[in-house]
C-alpha positions in Angstrom: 107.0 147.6 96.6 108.3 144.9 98.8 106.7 142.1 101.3 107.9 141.7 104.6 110.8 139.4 103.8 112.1 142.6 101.4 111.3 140.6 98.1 110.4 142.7 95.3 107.3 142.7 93.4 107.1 139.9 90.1 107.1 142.1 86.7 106.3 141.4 83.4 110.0 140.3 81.6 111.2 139.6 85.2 113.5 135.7 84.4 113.6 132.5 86.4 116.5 130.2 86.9 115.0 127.8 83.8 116.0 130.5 81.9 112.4 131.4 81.7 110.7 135.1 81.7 107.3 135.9 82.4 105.0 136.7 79.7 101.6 137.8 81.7 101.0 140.5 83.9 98.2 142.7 85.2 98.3 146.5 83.4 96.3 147.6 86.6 99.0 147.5 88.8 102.8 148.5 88.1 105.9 148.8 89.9 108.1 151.3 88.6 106.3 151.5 85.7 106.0 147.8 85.0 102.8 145.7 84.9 103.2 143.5 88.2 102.2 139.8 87.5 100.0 138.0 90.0 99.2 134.7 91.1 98.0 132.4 88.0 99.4 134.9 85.2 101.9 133.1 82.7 105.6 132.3 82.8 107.5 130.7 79.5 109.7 128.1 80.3 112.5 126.7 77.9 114.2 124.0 79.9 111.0 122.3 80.6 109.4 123.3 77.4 106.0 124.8 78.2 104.1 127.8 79.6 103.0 127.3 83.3 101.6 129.4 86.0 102.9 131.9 88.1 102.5 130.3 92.7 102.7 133.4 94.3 102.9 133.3 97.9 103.1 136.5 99.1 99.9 138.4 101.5 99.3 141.0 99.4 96.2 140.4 97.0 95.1 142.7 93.9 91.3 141.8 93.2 91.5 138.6 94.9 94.5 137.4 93.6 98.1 136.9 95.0 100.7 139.3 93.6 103.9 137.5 92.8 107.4 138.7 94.7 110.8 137.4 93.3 111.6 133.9 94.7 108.1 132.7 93.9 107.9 129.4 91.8 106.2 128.6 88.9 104.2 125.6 88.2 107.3 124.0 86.5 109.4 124.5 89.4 111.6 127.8 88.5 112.5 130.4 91.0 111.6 133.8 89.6 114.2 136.4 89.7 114.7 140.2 88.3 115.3 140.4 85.0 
């Protein structure tokens, strides 16, 4: 599913430009079969060494929390893409 700006939803093994790939998401909602992360849930980061949280930004919420859409950051500063 996409927002308004035609960004697809954040899934679980979806990459960032750090080289990065996230490593939580939520099993109670999927898109395409793929548990969708949302705001908060975990994203490994080699090039600055750490695990940090996915920002999302976009309006849709799943039980009070943002769901993440490709070009979201991370609290490191990557840009998640599609893996």
């Amino acid at each position: 599913m996409q927002d308004a700006q035609g960004r697809d939803m954040v899934r679980l093994g979806d990459t960032t430009d750090h080289g990065g790939e996230v490593i939580e998401a939520t099993e109670e909602l999927k898109h395409l079969g793929i548990a969708v992360a949302l705001d908060g849930h975990m994203v490994k980061c080699p090039k600055c060494g750490g695990v940090f949280p996915l920002l999302a930004s976009g309006p849709r919420t799943h039980r009070g929390r943002r769901v993440g859409y490709l070009g979201d950051k991370t609290g490191c500063g990557a840009t998640v893409m599609r893996a």
